[in-house]
N, C-alpha and C positions, 0 to 999 in steps of 0.2 A: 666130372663131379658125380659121385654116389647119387643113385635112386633108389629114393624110400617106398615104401607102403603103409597104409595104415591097417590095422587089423579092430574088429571090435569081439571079444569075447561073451558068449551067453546066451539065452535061451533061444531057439527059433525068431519067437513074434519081437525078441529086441535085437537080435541080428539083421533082419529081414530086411528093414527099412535103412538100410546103411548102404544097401549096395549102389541105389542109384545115386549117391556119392562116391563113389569111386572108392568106399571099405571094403577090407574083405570081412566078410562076416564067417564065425568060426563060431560054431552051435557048439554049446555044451548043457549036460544036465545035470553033474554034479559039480560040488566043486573038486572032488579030485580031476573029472575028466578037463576042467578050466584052469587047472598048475599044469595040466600034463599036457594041454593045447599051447598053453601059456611058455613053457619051457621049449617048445618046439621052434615056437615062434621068434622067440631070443635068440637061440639056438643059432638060427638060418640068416642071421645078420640082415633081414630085407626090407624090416619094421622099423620106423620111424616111433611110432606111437600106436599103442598096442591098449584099447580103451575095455575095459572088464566091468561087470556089473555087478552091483551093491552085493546081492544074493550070492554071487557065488564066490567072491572076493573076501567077506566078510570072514568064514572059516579060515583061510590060507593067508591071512594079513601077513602074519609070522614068514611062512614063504614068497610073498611077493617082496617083500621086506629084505629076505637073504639074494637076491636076484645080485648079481655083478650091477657094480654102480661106474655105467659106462656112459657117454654122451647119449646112445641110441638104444633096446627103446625105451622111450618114455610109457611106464606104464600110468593109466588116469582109471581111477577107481567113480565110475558112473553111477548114477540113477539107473533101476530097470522100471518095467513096469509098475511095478509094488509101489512104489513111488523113494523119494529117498530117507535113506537112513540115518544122513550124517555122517558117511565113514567120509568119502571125498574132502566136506567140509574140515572135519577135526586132522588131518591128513596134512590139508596145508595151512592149517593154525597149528602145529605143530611145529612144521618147518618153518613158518613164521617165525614164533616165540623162540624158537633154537637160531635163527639170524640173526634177531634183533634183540636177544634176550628178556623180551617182553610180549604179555599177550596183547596183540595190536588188536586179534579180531576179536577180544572179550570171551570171558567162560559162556555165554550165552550165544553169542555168536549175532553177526550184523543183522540187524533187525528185527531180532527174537526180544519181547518182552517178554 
């Protein structure tokens, strides 16, 4: 049976704290150098889930979007520091509403009054 890795994309101080779980953390400071890490990563078949944050995701939606839609990896659009954005969330109310042809998590989203 295949062994995976997990990989997390993004700045130093959000990479950092991944490794003593057993990520690999992969610094980036742009977002081109986080598609270009990002691509590598795919690339090398070793990733299971490949976790990227809010900041430097947010430009490249478009590119992570064109990625080969293969069982492995799963790419997950995270919180960084900055706190979060919303992209993760509207991400999978998206996939949602394209399932079940309905917005299950609401245009506001769970728990937001």
């Amino acid at each position: 049976m295949a062994s995976y890795r997990i990989a997390m994309i993004g700045d130093d101080s959000s990479t950092g704290g991944f490794a003593a779980g057993g990520v690999v953390g992969v610094p980036a400071a742009t977002p081109s150098e986080a598609l270009e890490r990002l691509n590598r990563l795919v690339a090398s078949g070793e990733y299971a889930i490949v976790f990227i944050t809010e900041g430097l995701a947010e430009p490249i939606l478009a590119d992570i979007a064109a990625l080969p839609r293969t069982a492995v990896p799963a790419v997950v659009v995270v919180p960084d520091q900055g706190g979060s954005r919303g992209i993760g969330f509207r991400k999978i109310q998206v996939a949602v509403e394209k399932a079940l042809g309905l917005d299950l998590l609401g245009k506001e989203g769970i728990g937001r009054e």
